[in-house]
N, C-alpha and C positions, 0 to 999 in steps of 0.2 A: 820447102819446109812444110810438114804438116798443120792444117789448121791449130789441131789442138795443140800444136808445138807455139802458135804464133797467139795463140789466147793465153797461154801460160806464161808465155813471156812476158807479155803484157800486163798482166797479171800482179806478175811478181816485181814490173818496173814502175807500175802507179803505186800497190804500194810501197815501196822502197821510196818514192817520193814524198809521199805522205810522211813516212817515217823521220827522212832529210827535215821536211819542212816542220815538224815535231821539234825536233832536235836545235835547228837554226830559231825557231819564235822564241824557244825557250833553253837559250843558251847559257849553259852554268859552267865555266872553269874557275877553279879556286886558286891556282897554281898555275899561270902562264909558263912560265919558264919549263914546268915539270911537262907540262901537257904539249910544247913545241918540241923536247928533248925525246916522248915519248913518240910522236907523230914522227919524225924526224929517223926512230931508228925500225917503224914500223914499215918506212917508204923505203930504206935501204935494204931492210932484212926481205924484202917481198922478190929481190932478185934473186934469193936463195931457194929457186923451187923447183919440185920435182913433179916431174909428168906421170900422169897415173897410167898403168898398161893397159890398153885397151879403149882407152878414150883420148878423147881432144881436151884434156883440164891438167890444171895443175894443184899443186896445195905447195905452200910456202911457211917457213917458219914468221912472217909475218903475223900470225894468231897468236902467238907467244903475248905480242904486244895488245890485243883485242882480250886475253884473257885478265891482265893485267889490268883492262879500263874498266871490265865486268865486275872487276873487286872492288877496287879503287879511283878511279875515273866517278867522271857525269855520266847522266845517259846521254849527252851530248857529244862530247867527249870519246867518249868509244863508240860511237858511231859513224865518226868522223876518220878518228882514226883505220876503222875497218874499211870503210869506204876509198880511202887515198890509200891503204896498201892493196886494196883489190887491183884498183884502176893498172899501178906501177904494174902489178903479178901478171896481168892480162896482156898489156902490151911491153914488157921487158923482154928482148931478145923471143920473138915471139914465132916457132916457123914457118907461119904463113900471118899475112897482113889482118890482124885483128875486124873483123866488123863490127859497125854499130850494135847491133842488137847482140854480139859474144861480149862484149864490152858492157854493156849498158844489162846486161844478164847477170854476169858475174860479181859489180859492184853492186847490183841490188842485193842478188843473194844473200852474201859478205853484212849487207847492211841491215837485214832483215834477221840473219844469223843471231849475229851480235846482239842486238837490240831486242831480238826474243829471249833468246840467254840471259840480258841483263836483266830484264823482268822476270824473269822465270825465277835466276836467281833469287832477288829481293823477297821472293814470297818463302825462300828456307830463311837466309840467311841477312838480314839487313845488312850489318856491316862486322864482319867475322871479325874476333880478335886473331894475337897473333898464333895462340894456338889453334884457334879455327882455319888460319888462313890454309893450310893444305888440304884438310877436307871441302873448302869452298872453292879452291881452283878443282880440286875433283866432280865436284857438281858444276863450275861454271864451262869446265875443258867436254865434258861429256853432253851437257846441253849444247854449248857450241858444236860439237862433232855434230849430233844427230839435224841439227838446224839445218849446216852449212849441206852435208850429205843428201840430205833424204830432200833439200830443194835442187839441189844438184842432177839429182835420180830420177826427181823428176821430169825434168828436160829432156833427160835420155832417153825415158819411159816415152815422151810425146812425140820424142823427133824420131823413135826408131819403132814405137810400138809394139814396145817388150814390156815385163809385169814389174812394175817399180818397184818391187822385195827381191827379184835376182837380178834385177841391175846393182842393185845396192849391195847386196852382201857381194857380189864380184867384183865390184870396182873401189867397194870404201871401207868394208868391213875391216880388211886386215889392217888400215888408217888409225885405228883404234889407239893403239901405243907409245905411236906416234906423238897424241895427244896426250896422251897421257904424262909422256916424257917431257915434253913441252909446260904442263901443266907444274909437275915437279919443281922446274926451273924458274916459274914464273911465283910459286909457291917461296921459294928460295929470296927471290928479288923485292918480293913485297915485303918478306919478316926484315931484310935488311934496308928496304927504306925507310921505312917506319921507324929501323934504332939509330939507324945512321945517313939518314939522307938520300933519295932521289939518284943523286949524283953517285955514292956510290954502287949502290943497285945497279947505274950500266956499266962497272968493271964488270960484270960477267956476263954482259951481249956476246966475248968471244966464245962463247961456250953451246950461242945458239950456232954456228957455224959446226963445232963439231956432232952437235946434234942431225944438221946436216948431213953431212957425211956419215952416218950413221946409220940414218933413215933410209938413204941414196942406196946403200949399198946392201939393205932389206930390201929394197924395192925393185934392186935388181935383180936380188937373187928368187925374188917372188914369181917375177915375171918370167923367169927362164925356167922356174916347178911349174908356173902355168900353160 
């Protein structure tokens, strides 16, 4: 690995620590039950991921649930949540034996993502109502994109020594929609917790699956134009 690849990482894994230790001193959930029910289908839905062409990563519908904590969560809260669906995404069915620093890379990212998004957010949007809620998953799905991506591109940019604007538009650009569509969904689940509960908001987790399948079969047919 290249130096600057192994400062980068470093980098981005102290602070991601810092961030953790932010989030654990000053731990705010309102909502136990809401926030184990969220974490819970954030660590399941993270086995739902597709491999990008061209590189060693993945992306998973587990951001569905990070977008969700950006609106309505802690900063705690989604932090944590991002962090436990990285960890599952990185080492689930994985093919070849994950290492520490791909491991310890990725959840930081994840962690840094999120937690820049949810800041960033609060400075449009404190706490959107329900008609704001689709415009605010659109500003929160779009800062998470660019977050999660461009530290991503970065690593690539270090470890391969390529210009981190055409790693990026190659590998994550056409990503975009993706989010988006994600974003719609999670849009959806917030105006119905809020009229009717938590609980019912995850009758339509099965919908992140065909989402799934959806994106899987963009991505392949991306991959075979490229």
């Amino acid at each position: 690995m290249r130096p600057a690849a192994k400062y980068y990482i470093s980098l981005i894994v102290v602070a991601a620590v810092l961030v953790i230790a932010a989030a654990v001193f000053n731990w705010n959930c309102a909502d136990g039950a809401r926030f184990a029910a969220y974490l819970s289908m954030a660590v399941l839905s993270s086995a739902l991921k597709i491999r990008l062409s061209g590189i060693h990563a993945t992306i998973s519908v587990n951001f569905l649930f990070v977008l969700i904590g950006i609106i309505d969560l802690s900063f705690s809260e989604t932090v944590v949540v991002a962090a436990a669906g990285a960890f599952v995404q990185t080492i689930w069915q994985s093919k070849t034996k994950p290492q520490l620093a791909k491991i310890g890379f990725n959840v930081s990212a994840l962690i840094l993502a999120s937690a820049g998004a949810y800041e960033a957010h609060r400075l449009v949007l404190q706490r959107p109502t329900d008609k704001e809620v689709l415009l605010a998953l659109t500003i929160g799905a779009s800062l998470y994109f660019v977050a999660n991506t461009v530290l991503v591109a970065g690593v690539l940019s270090a470890v391969e020594g390529k210009p981190l604007g055409g790693i990026w538009r190659q590998c994550h650009l056409w990503a975009f929609p993706y989010y988006m569509v994600g974003g719609v969904l999670a849009a959806i689940m917030l105006v119905l917790e809020r009229s009717m509960g938590w609980q019912v908001s995850l009758t339509l987790c099965p919908l992140m699956y065909l989402i799934y399948q959806w994106y899987r079969s963009f991505a392949d047919v991306s991959s075979v134009r490229a």
